[in-house]
N, C-alpha and C positions, 0 to 999 in steps of 0.2 A: 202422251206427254209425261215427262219425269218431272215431281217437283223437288227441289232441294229445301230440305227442314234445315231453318235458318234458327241459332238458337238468339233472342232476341232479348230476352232478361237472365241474368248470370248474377254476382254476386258484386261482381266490381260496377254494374249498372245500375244497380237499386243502390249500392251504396254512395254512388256521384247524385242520385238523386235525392239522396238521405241527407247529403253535403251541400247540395244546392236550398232543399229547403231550410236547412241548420244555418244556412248563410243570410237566406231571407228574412228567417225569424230574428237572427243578431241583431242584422241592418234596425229590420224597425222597430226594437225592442230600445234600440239609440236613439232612435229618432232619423236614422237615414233612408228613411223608405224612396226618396223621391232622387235619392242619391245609386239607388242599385236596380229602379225602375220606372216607363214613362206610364203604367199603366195608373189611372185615378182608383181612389182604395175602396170604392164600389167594383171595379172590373177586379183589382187584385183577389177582395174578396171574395166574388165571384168564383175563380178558378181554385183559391182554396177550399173552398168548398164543393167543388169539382173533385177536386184529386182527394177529399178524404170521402165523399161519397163512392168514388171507382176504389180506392181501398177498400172500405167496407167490405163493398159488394163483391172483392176481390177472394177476401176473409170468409164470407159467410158462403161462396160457391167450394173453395177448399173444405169447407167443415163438413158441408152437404155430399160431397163426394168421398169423402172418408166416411162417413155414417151410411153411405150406399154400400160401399167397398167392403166395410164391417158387418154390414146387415144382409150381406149377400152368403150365407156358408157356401161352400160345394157339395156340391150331391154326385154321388156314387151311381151311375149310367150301366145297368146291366148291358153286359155286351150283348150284343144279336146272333146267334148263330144262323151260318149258313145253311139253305134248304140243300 
């Protein structure tokens, strides 16, 4: 079975998300939080704290994998000759 690698985050997708939350913060920074949402600001909070927890953890597995990546040198494999 073949799988097709779908690319799923790009730049114009994180940044409609970056726009959605910028819109959020507006709203209830006015005062229209109940105006751009039905969730009560226990559940809102909630999910805010959700999606900056999944960033983090987003953040700190990139850093981890660069500091593997970096702390990996290559090594020089004497070749084998044939008997």
């Amino acid at each position: 079975m073949t799988q097709k690698l779908t690319l799923l985050f790009n730049e114009a997708r994180l940044s409609g998300l970056v726009d959605s939350l910028d819109d959020l913060h507006t709203a209830i920074s006015e005062g229209r939080t109940r105006q751009v949402t039905s969730l009560t600001d226990a559940e809102l909070t909630g999910w805010l704290y959700e999606l900056v927890y999944l960033a983090t953890e987003a953040i700190s597995e990139i850093s981890h994998q660069q500091q593997q990546s970096e702390a990996a040198p290559l090594q020089v494999v004497p070749k084998s000759e044939a008997s």
